[in-house]
C-alpha atoms as a printed R data frame, in Angstrom:
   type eleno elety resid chain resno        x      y       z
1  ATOM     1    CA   UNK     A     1  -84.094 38.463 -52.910
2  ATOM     2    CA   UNK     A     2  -81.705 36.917 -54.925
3  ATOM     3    CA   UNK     A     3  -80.043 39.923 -56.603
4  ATOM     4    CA   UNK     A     4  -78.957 42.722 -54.698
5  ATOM     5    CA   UNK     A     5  -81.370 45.976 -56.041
6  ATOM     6    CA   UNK     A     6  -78.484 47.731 -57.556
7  ATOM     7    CA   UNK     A     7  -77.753 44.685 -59.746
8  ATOM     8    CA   UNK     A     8  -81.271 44.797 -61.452
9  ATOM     9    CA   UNK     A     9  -81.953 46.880 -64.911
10 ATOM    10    CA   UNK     A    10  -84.716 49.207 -64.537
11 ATOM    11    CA   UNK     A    11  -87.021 47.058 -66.252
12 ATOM    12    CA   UNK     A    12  -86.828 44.492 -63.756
13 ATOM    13    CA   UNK     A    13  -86.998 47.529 -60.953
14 ATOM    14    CA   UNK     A    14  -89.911 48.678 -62.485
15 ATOM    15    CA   UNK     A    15  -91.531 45.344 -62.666
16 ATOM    16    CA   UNK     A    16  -91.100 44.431 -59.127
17 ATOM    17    CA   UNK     A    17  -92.184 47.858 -57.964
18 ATOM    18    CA   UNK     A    18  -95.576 47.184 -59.799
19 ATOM    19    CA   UNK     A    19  -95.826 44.212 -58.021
20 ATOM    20    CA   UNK     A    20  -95.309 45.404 -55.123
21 ATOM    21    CA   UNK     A    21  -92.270 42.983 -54.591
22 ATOM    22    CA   UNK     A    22  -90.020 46.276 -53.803
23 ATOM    23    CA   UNK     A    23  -91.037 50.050 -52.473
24 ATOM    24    CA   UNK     A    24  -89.640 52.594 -54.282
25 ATOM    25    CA   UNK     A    25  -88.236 53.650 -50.388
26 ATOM    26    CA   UNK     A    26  -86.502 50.661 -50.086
27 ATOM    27    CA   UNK     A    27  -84.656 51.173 -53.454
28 ATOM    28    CA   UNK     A    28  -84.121 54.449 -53.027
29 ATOM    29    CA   UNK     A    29  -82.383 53.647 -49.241
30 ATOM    30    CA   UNK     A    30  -80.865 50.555 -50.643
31 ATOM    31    CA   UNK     A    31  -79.013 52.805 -53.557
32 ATOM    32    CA   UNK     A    32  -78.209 55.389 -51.031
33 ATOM    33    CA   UNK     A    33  -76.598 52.585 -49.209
34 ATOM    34    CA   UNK     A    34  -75.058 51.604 -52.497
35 ATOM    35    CA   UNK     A    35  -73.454 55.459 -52.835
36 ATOM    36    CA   UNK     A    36  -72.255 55.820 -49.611
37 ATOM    37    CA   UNK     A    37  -70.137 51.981 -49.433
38 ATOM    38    CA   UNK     A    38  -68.357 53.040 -52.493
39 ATOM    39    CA   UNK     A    39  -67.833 56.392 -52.927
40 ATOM    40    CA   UNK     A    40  -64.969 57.291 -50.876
41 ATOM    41    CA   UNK     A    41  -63.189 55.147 -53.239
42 ATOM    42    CA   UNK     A    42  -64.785 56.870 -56.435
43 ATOM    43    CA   UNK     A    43  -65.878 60.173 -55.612
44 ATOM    44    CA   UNK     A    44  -68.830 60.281 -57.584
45 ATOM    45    CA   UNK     A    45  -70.831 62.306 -55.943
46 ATOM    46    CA   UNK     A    46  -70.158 65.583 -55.941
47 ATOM    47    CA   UNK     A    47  -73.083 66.794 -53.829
48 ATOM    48    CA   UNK     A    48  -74.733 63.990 -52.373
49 ATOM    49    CA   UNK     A    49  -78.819 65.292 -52.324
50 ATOM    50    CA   UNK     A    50  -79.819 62.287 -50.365
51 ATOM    51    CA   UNK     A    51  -81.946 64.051 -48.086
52 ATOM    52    CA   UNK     A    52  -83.683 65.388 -51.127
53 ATOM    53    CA   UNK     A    53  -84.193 61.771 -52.549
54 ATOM    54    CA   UNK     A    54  -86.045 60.684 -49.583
55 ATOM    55    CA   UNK     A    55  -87.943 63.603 -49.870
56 ATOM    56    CA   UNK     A    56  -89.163 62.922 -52.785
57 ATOM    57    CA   UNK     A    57  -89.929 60.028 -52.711
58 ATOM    58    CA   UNK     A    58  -91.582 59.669 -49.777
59 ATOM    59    CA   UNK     A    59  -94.059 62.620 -51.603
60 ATOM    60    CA   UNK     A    60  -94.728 60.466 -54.578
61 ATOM    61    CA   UNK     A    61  -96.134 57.667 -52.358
62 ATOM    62    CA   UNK     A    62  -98.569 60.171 -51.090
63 ATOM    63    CA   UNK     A    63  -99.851 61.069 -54.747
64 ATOM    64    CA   UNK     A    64 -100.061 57.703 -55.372
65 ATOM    65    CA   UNK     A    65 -101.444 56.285 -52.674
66 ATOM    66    CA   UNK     A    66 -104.006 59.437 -53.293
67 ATOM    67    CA   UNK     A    67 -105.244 57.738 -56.248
């Protein structure tokens, strides 16, 4: 991919996620990634719920893939 993920707008996200082009996983992991390269150098994240983003959505692919 040309662009890293975290450079895209949503629109684009959301466009290769309906094609299939990107998992939501793999964007969650690769702005996880994104969080934890930078922010011991801006502290943005007060409590990191990362574990919780997985979580979640790892849960939505079941609904979806439900329908």
């Amino acid at each position: 991919m040309a662009s890293e993920l975290h450079d895209l707008s949503i629109a684009e996200l959301s466009r290769l996620i309906a094609a299939r082009q990107v998992s939501p996983v793999e964007l969650v992991e690769a702005l996880i990634q994104r969080v934890e390269q930078y922010d011991a150098q801006t502290h943005a994240s007060i409590t990191p719920t990362f574990d919780r983003a997985r979580r979640q959505v790892l849960e939505r692919r079941w609904i979806d893939d439900a329908r």
